[in-house]
N, C-alpha and C positions, 0 to 999 in steps of 0.2 A: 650833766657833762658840760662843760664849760667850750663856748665856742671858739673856734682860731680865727681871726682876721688878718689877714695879709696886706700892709700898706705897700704901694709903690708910689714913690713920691721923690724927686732927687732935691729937693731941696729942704736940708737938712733940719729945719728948726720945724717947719712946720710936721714932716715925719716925728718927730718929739716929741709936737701935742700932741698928736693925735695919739699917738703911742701911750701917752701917760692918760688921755681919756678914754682911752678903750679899758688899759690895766683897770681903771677906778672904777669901774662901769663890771667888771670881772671877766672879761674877752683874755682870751692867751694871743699875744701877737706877735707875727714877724713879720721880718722890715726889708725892704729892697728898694734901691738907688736907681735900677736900671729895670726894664722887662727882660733882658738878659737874666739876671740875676734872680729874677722874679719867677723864672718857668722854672726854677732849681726848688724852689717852694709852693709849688701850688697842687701838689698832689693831695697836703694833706690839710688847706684853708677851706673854711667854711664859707667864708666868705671873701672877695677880693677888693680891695679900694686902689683902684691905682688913678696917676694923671692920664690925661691925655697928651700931652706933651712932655716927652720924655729924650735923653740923651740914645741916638741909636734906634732901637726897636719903639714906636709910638706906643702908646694907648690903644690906637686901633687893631694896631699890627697884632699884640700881646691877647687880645680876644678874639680876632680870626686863628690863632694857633691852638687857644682851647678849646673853640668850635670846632677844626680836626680831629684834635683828639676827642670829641666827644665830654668833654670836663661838665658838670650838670652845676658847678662855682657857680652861685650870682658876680657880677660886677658892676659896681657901684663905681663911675667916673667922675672925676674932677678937673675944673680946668679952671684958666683962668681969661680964658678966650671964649666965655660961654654964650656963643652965637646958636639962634635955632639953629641954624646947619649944623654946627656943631652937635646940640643932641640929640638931634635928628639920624645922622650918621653913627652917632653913640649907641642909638636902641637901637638901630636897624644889624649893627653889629654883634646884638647879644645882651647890651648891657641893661639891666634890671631899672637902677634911677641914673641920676644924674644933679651934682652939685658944683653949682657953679661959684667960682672964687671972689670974694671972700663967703665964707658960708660960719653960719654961727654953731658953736660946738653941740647944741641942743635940735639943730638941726640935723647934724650929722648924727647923732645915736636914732631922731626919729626915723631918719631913714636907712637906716641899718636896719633900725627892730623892725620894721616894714618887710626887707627885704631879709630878715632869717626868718620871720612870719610865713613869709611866701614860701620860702623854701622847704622847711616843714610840712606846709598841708600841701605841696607837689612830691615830697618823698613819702607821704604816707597816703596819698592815693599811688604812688607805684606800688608800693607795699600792701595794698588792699585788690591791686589788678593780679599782682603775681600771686597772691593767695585765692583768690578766684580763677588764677587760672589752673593752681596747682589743684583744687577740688575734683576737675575734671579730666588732668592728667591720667595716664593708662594704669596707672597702679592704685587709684582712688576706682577705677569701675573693674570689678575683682572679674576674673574669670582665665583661670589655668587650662582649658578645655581647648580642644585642634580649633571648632568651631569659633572660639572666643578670640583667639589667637589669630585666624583668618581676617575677621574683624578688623581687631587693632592693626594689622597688617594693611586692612584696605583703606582704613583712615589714615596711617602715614602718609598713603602715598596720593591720595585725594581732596586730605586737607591742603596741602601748598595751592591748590588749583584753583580756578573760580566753577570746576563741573557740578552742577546740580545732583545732588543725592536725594534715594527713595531708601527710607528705612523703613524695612516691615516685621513685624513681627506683633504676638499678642502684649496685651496689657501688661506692664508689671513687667516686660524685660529687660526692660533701660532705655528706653529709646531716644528718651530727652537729653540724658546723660551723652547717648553717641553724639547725636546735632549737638550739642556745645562741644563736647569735646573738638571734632570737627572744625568749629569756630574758634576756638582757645590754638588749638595747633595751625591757627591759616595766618597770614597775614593782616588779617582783617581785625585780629583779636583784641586791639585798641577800640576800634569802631561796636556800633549796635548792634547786640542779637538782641534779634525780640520775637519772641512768641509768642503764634497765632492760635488759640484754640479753638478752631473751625467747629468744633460740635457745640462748645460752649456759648457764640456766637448767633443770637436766633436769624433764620433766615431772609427776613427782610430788612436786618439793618448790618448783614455781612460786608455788602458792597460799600457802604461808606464808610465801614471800620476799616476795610481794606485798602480801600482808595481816597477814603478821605471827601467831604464835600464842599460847597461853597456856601455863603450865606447867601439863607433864600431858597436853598434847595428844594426844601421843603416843610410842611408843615413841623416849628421846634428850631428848625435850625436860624440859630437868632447869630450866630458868628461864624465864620470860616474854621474848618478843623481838619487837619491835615493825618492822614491814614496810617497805619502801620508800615505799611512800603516805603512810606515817606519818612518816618519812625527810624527806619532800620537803612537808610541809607546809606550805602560807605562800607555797613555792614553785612550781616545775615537775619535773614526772616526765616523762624524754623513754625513750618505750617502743619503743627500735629493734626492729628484723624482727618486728612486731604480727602479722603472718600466725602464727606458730610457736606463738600463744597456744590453749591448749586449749580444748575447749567450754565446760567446766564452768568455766573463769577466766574465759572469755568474757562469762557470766553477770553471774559479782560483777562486771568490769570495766566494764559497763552500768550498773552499779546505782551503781558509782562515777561516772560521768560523771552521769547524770542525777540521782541525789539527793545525790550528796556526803557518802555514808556506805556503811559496812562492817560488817563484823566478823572480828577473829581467826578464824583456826584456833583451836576449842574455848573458843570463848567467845559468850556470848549476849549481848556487853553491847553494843550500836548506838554503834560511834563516828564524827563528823562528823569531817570535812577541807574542808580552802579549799585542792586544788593545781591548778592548771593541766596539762594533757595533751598531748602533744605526741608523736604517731607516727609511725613513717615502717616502709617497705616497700622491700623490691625482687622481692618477690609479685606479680601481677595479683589483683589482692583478690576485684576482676569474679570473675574466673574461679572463685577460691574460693567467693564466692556459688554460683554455679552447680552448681558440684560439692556444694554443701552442708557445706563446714569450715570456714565463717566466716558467724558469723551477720549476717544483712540489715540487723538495728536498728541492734547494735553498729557495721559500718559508716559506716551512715549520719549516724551520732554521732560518730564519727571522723571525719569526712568533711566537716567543718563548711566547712573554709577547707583545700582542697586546692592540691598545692605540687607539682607534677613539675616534677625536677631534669632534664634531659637528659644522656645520655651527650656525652663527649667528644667522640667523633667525628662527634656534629652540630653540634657549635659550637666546629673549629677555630682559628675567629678570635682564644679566646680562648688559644690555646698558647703564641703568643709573647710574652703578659703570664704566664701562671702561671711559664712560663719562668725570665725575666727574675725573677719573686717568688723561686721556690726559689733558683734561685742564690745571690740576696741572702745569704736568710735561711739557706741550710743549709752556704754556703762559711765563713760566719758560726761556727755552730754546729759542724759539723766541722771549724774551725782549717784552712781549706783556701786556699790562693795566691789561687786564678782569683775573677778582679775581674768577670769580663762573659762574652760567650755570643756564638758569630758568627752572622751572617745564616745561614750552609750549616748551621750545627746546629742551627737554628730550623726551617730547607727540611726537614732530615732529619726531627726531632720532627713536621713535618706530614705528611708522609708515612706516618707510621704510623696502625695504628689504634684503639691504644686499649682492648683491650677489658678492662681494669682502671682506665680512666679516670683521674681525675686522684690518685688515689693510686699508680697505675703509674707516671705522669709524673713522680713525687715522689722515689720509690723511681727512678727511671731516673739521674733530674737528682743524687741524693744518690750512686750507683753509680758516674757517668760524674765526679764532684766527685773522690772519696776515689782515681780511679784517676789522675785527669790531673796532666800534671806542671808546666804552664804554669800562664802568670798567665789564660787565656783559654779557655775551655770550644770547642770545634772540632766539627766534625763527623765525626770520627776519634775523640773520646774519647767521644761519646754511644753507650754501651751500652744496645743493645734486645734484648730477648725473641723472638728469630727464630723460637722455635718454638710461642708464640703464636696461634692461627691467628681470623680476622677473624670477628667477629658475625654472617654471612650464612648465610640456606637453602642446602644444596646445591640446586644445578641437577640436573632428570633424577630428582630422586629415587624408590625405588617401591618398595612391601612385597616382603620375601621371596614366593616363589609357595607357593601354596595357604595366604595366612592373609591372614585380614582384620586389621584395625586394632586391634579388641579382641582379639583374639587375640595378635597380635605384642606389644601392648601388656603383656598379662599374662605373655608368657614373660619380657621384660625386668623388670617386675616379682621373680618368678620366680628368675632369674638373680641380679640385684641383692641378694636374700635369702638367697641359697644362699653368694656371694661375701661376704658381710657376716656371715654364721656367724648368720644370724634376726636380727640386731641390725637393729631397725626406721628406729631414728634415723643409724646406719650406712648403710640401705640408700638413704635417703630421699637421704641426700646425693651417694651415688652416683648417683640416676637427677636430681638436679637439684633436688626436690621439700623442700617442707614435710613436716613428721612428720603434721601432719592430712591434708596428699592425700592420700600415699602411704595412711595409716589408712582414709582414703574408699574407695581403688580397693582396698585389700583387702575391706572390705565388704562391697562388689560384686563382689568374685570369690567371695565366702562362706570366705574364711583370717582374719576378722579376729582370731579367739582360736588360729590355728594357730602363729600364727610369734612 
């Protein structure tokens, strides 16, 4: 598509060249005498070249008017009075370059191409934010259910704000999905989200991923490196699995929410941040209180504007839209035939239960995609996880004989460390557990410095 340049220029010959080097160059152009006459055409130029001295409305004037309106036009000015103040006052107004009179015709296309260049790769990172932010818009995270519907209701009205949110719920319900959402609909949504995966993070080098340290800190740190807080500045830090956060992080994390300041690893200098917080769980946190590996404040301070996500398997209603969504989107993405999905592989999808939620459904829908061979997804090609088994208590259950509860408790413990070769973090995930409970209930067996 061929671009439009707008001259503004009142003095007629030189409006002429320029006109016939843009035509030759293959620009579509219109022409204006005045800025008066100039704001009747700049709706639809790609680019502007106007003077800066002009009969009437200036140069300057003519680009504080577009700046009103919001006009996203480069302007390239020209003068012939081309003093630093002059362009100095020129950029500070809007304008992209600046060519001062007399200027060679070879100079003027180079700095045009420069500045449709520019303009290009800033409308297609708009184009690349508005598509990242439409991903995580409410009709990209499916769920027609009261409970889903509460949700998106509590994000309307939470995102505009800077209140900290605790998302909980199990694995596999969307959780990441709400925190950016959340971040996409704030005003923040230019700025950083960045996410923290607190479990993924091992526990002695949390605190300088967090806060960042100085060089010298310590042994390794051969240069200065600035944390994720510091990262997401302006923005949002969304801090998945917050349970797995240590005491002693726990601390500065406190001190982050409530004063909005820090400090490096080995460094005394107090630095302020403006991010927003955003955590989520699939811990009972309660519980962690209780046991004492999560401190009360810190919750509570999390806690501001609480969010449970429900498991799948309480809100089937919503399977045969998320359904219907993956298929879409993932027959799409994996180059795959099947256009739609029958009623019987809908029936089938209900009947199950879930207990990886709608990231199992995802992975299910994408498995039963890549295998089937029709244009139609059936109930023959939905492949499930049979061996799976469902969320529920055993029925009848009852300690081995001659051990109480603590006791059983601790040999499983026990076990789990023995299997794990002492690896704590190891052991923790085999019994189910956080690395602070599991660190709790060694405590209280008196192993805490043993294993």
């Amino acid at each position: 598509m061929k671009h439009r340049i707008l001259i503004v220029e009142d003095e007629a010959k030189l409006r002429r060249v320029i006109e016939l080097q843009l035509q030759s160059a293959g620009f579509e152009v219109d022409k204006a005498a005045s800025a008066e006459e100039a704001m009747k055409l700049t709706d639809r130029a790609d680019l502007i070249l106007t003077d800066l001295r002009l009969p009437g409305m200036d140069g300057l004037e003519l680009m504080s008017l577009l700046r009103r309106q919001n006009s996203g036009t480069p302007v390239i000015v020209m003068t012939a009075f081309g003093t630093v103040e002059s362009a100095v006052q020129a950029m500070k107004s809007g304008a992209v370059d600046f060519l001062p009179k007399p200027f060679s015709l070879d100079h003027l296309m180079a700095v045009i191409q420069k500045a449709l260049e520019v303009r290009a790769l800033r409308d297609e990172n708009m184009k690349l934010k508005e598509e990242l932010g439409r991903r995580y818009e409410f009709e990209n995270i499916v769920g027609r259910s009261p409970a889903m519907q509460e949700i998106f209701s509590t994000v309307t009205r939470v995102a505009p704000t800077r209140a900290t949110v605790l998302i909980a719920g199990e694995s596999g319900v969307g959780k990441d999905l709400i925190a950016r959402a959340i971040h996409y609909h704030s005003p923040r949504r230019d700025k950083p989200f960045v996410k923290i995966n607190c479990t993924a993070i091992p526990e002695n080098l949390m605190e300088s991923e967090l806060f960042g340290y100085e060089k010298g800190a310590f042994t390794g740190a051969v240069n200065s490196k600035p944390g994720k807080f510091e990262l997401a500045d302006g923005g949002t830090a969304f801090l998945d699995e917050i349970g797995d956060v240590p005491g002693n992080v726990q601390v500065k994390l406190l001190r982050v929410l409530q004063e909005r300041e820090f400090e490096r690893l080995g460094s005394n200098k107090t630095r302020q941040i403006d991010v927003r917080i955003v955590a989520a769980t699939n811990q009972d946190l309660r519980a962690a209180l209780e046991q004492g590996t999560f401190r009360e404040d810190l919750y509570y301070r999390l806690n501001v504007v609480p969010v449970n996500v429900p498991p799948l398997r309480e809100r089937k209603e919503d399977i045969p839209f998320l359904a219907h969504h993956f298929v879409r989107k993932l027959a799409r993405d994996a180059g795959a035939m099947v256009e739609s999905i029958t009623e019987a592989a809908i029936r089938k999808l209900m009947e199950y239960h879930w207990p990886g939620n709608v990231r199992e459904l995802e992975n299910v829908i994408e498995r039963s995609l890549v295998l089937c061979r029709g244009t139609t997804l059936d109930a023959g090609d939905i492949k499930l996880d049979t061996s799976a088994k469902p969320r529920v208590p055993s029925a009848g259950y009852s300690l081995p004989d001659g051990l109480t509860l603590d006791e059983y408790e601790q040999a499983l413990i026990r076990e789990a460390l023995q299997r794990a070769g002492g690896n704590k973090s190891q052991a923790a995930r085999l019994l189910g557990l956080t690395r602070n409970a599991l660190r709790y209930r060694l405590s209280q067996m008196g192993m805490e410095d043993r294993q």
